[in-house]
Backbone bond lengths (Angstrom), bond angles and torsions (degrees), N, CA, C in turn:
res aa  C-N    CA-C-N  psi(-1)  N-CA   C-N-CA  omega(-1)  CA-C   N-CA-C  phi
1 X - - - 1.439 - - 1.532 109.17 -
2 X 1.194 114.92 140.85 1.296 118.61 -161.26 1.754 109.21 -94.21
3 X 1.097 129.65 126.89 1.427 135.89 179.54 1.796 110.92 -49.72
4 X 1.148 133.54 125.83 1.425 150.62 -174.66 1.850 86.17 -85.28
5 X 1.346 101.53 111.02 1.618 127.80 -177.27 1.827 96.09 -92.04
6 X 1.787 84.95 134.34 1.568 88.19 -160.06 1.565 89.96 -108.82
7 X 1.497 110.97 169.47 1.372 113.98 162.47 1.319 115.72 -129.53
8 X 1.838 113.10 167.05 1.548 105.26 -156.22 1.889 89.53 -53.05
9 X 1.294 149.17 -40.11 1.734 104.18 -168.45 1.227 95.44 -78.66
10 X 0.839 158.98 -60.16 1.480 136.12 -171.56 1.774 115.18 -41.17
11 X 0.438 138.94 -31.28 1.677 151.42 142.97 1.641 105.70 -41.83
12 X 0.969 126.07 -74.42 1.439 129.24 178.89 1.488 124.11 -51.63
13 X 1.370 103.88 -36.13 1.492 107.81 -175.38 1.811 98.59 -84.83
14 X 1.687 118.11 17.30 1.474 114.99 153.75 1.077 112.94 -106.71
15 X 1.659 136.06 28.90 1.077 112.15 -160.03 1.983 104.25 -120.82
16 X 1.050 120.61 101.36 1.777 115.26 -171.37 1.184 114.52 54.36
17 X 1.302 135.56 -115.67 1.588 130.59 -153.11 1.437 124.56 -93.51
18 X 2.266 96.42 -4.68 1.579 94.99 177.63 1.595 100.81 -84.80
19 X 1.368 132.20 -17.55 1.331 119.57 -171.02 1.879 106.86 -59.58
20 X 1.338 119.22 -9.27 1.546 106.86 175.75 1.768 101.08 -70.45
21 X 1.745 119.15 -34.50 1.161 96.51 -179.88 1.546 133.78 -95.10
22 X 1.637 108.32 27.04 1.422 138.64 -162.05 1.413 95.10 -66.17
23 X 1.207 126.35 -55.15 1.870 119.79 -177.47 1.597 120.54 -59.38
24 X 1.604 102.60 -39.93 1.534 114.85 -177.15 1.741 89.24 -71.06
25 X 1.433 126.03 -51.70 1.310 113.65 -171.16 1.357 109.21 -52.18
26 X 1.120 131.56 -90.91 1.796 140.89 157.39 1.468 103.83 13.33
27 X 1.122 112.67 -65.39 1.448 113.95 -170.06 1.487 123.63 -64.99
28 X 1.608 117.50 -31.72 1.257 150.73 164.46 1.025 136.70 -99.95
29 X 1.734 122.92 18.69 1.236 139.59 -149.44 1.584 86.77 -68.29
30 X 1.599 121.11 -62.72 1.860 120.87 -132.44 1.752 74.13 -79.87
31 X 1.346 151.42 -65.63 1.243 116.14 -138.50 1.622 96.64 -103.12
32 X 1.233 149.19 32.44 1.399 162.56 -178.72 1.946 91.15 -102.00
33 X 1.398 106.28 -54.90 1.653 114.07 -178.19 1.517 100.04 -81.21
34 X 1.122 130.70 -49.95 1.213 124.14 165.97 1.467 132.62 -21.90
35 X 1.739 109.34 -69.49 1.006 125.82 150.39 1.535 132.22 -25.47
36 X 1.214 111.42 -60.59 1.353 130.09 161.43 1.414 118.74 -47.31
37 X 0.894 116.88 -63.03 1.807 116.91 -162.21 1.606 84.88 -88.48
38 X 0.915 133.02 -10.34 2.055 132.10 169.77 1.619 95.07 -75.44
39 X 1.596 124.74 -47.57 1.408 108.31 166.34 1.000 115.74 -50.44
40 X 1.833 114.43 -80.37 1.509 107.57 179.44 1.703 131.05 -38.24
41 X 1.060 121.96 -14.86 1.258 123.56 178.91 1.592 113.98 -88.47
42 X 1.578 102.73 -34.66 1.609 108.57 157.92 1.403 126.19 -63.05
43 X 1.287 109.79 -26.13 1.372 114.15 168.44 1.588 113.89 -65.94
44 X 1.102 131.84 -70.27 1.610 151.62 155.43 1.110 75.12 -16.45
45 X 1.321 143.19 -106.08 2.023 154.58 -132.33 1.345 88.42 -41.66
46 X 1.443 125.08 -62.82 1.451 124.06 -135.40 2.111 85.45 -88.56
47 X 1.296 107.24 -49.09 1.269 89.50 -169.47 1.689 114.22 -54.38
48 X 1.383 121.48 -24.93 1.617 128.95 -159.13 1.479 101.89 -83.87
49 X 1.585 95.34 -29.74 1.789 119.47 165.62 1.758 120.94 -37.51
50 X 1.482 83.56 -78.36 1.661 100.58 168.18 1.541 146.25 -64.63
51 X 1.469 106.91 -17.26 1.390 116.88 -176.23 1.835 94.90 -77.84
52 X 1.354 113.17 -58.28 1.432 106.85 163.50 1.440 143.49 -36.16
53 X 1.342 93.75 -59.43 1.136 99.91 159.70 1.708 145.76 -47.58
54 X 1.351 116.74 -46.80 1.433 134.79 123.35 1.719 132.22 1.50
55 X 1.541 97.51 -59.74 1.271 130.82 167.32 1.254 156.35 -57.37
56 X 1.734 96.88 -48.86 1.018 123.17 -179.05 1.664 108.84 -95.39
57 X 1.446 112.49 164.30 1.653 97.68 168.72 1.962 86.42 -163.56
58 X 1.259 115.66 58.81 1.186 122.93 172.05 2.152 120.10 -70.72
59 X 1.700 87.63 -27.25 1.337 93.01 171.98 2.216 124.44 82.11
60 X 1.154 140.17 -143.85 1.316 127.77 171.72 1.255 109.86 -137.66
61 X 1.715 101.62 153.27 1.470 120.18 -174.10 1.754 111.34 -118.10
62 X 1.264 125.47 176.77 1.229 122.70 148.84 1.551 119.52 -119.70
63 X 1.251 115.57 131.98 1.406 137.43 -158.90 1.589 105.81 -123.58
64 X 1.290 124.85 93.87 1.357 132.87 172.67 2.097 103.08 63.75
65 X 0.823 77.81 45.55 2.177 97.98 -166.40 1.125 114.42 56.09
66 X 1.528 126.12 12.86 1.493 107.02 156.97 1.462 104.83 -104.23
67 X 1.825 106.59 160.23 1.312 127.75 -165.47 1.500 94.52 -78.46
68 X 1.683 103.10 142.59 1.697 98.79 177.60 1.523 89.50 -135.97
69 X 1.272 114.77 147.39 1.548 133.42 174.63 1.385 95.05 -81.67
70 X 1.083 119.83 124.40 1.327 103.62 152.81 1.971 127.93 -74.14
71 X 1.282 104.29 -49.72 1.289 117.16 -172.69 1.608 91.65 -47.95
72 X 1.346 132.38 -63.10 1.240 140.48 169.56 1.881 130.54 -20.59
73 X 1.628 81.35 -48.25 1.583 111.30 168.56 1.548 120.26 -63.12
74 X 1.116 99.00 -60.00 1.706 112.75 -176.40 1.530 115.80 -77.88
75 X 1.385 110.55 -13.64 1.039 103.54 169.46 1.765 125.43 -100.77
76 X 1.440 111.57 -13.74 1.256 134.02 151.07 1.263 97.75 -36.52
77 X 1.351 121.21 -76.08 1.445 126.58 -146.16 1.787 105.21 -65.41
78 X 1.387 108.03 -60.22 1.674 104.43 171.14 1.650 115.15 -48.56
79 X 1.255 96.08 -32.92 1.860 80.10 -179.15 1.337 121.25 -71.46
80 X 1.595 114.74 -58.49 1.444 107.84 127.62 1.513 140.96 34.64
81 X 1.432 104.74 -93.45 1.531 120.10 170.22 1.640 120.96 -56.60
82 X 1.843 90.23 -41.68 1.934 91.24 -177.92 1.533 95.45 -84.00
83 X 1.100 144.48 -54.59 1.657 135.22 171.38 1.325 113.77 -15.77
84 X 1.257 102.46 -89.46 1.798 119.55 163.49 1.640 115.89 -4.97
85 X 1.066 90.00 -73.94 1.549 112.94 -168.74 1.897 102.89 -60.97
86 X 1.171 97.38 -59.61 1.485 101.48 163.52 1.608 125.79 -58.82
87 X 0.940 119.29 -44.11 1.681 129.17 160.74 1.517 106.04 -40.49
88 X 1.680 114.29 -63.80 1.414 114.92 -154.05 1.734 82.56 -63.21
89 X 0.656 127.94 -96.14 1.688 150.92 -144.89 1.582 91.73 -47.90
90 X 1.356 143.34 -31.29 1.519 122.59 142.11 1.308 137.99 -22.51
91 X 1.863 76.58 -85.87 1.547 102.03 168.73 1.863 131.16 -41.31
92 X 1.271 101.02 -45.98 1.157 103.72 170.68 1.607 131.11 -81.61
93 X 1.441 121.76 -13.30 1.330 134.12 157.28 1.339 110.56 -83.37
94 X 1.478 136.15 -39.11 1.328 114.73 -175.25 1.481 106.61 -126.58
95 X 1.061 133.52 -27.58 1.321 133.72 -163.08 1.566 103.21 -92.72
96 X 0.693 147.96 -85.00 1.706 148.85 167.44 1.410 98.55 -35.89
97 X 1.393 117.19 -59.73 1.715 113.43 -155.73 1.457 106.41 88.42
98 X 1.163 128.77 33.05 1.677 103.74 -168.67 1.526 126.41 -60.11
99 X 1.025 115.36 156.07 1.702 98.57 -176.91 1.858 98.99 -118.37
100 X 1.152 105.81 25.89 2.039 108.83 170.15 1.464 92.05 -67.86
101 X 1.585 102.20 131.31 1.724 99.58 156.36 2.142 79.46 -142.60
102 X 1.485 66.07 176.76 2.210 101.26 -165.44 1.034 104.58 51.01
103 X 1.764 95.13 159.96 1.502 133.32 -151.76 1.748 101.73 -6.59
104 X 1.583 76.96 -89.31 1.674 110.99 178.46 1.359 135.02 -32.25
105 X 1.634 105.89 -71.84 1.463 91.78 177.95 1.728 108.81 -50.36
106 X 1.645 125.46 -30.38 1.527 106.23 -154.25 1.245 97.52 -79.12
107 X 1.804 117.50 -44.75 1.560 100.57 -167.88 1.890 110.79 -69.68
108 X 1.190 124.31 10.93 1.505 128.52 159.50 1.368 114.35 -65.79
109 X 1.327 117.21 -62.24 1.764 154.90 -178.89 1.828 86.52 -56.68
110 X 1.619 124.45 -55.82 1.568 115.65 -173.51 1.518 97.06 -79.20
111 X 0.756 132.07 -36.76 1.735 126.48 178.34 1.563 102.59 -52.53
112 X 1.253 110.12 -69.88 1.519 116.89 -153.30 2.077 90.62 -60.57
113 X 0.938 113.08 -42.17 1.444 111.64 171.19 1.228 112.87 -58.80
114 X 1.155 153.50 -67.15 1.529 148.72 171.33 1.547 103.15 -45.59
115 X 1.307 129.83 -51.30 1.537 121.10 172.60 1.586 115.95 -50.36
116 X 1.309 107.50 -20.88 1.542 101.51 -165.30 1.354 101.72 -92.70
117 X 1.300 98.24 -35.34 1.724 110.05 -170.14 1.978 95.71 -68.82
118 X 1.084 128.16 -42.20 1.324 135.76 166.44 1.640 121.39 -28.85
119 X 1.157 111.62 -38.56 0.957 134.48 162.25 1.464 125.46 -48.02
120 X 1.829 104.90 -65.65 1.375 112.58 178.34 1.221 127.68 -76.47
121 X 1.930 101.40 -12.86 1.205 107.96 166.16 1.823 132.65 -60.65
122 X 1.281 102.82 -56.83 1.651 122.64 152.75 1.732 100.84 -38.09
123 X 1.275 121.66 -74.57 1.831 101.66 -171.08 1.995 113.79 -60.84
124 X 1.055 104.62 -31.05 1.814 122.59 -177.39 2.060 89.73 -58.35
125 X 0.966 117.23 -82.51 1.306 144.06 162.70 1.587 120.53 9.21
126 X 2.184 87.05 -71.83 1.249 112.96 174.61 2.065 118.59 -60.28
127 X 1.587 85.36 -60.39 1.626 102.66 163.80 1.232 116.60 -41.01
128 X 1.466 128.33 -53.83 0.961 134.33 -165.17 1.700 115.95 -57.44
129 X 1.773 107.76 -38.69 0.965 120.32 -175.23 1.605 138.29 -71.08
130 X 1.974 80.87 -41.39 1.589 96.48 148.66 0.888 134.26 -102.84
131 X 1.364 122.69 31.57 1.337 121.31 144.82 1.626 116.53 -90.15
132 X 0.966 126.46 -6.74 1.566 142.08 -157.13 1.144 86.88 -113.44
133 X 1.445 138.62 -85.45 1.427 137.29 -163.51 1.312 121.08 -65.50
134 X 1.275 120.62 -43.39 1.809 134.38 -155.59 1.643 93.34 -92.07
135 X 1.745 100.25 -41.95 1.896 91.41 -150.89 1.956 86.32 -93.92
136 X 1.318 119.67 -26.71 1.129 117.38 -160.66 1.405 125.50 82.09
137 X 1.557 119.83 27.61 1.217 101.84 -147.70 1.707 87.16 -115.03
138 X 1.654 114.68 154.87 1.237 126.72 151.70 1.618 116.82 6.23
139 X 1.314 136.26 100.08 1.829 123.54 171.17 1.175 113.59 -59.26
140 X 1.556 146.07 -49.01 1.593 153.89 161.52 1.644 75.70 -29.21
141 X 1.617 108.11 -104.28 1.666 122.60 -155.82 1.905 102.57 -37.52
142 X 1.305 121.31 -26.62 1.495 96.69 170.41 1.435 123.19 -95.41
143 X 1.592 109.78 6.51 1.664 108.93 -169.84 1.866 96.84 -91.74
144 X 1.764 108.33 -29.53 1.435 122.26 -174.13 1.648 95.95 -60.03
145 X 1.030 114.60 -84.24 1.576 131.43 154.12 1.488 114.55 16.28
146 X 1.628 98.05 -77.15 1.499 101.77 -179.12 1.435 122.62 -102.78
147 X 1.392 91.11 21.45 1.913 95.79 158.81 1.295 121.22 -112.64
148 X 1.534 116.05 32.85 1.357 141.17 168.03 1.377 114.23 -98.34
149 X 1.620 103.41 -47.84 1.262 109.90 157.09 1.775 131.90 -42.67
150 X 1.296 85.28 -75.10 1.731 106.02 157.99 1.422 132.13 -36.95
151 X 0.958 124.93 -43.52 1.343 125.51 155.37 1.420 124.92 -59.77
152 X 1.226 122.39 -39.86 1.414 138.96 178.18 1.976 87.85 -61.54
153 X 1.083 99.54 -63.93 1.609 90.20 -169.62 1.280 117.96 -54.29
154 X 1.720 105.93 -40.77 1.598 96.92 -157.92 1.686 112.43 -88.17
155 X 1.622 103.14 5.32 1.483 111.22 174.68 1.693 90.51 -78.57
156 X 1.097 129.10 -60.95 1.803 123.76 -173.85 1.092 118.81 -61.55
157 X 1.500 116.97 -15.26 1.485 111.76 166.33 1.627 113.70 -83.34
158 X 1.072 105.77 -17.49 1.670 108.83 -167.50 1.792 99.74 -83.01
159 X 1.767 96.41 -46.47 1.722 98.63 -170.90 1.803 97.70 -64.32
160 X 1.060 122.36 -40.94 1.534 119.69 -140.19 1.681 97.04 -90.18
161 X 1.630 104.56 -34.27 1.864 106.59 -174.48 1.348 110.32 -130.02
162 X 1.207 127.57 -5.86 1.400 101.00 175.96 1.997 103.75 -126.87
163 X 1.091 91.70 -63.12 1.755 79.17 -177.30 1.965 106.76 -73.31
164 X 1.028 132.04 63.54 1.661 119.71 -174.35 1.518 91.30 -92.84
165 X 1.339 91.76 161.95 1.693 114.48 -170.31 1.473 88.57 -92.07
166 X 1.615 109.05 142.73 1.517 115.23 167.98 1.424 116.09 -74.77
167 X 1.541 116.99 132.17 1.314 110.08 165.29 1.296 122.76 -81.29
């Protein structure tokens, strides 16, 4: 019988006072880690968010008659890229577990993840914009905001199309 290969949280949840929450963990492992690396990945977003932002002073456009920030825009998109990138390579080492190895299947498994995430980018994007232009509100306080959203999505895109368990 083959030994059940642990990882550092599985390791941790033996260590003194977290083993009381070792059953609730076990039971809740994928969206407990989920959760987690969706913070840390919100963290990454918002910081990749702000340095641009800072930076830039491109100012607003109109785009099919709605108002678009640009600075807002462009900086969406770079944060974006480092999130993503940071998400996949989480997600797929601890949160899913995937078991794809070579070339192929992974860069399939990294495709279908950037396509999905593509997605939340366009609604993140949109939100982002009207919340910035229409509501007036804070860009930090609307990027926090709508990466509540975002997470919610990009956990159902990950369970439902890209990391799914084989039947």
């Amino acid at each position: 019988m083959e030994k059940e290969k642990k990882d550092i949280f599985d390791r941790m949840m033996g260590w003194g006072f977290l083993k009381t929450f070792e059953p609730f963990y076990k039971a809740h492992k994928e969206v407990l880690l989920y959760l987690f690396f969706g913070g840390l990945t919100t963290v990454v977003s918002v910081i990749f968010f702000a340095i641009p932002m800072n930076m830039l002073d491109l100012g607003e456009g109109k785009l099919l008659g709605f108002t678009i920030d640009y600075d807002v825009t462009i900086s969406n998109v770079i944060s974006w890229v480092c999130a993503v990138t940071f998400a996949y390579v989480t997600n797929r080492t601890w949160v899913f577990e995937d078991k794809a190895h070579g070339a192929k299947p992974v860069a399939v498994e990294c495709a279908a993840f950037f396509a999905g995430r593509l997605f939340t980018l366009v609604v993140e994007t949109l939100l982002l914009n009207v919340m910035t232009t229409t509501l007036k509100m804070q860009e930090i306080i609307a990027k926090i905001i709508v990466s509540i959203v975002t997470i919610i999505l990009n956990y159902i895109i990950s369970k439902l199309f890209v990391f799914k368990k084989e039947k």
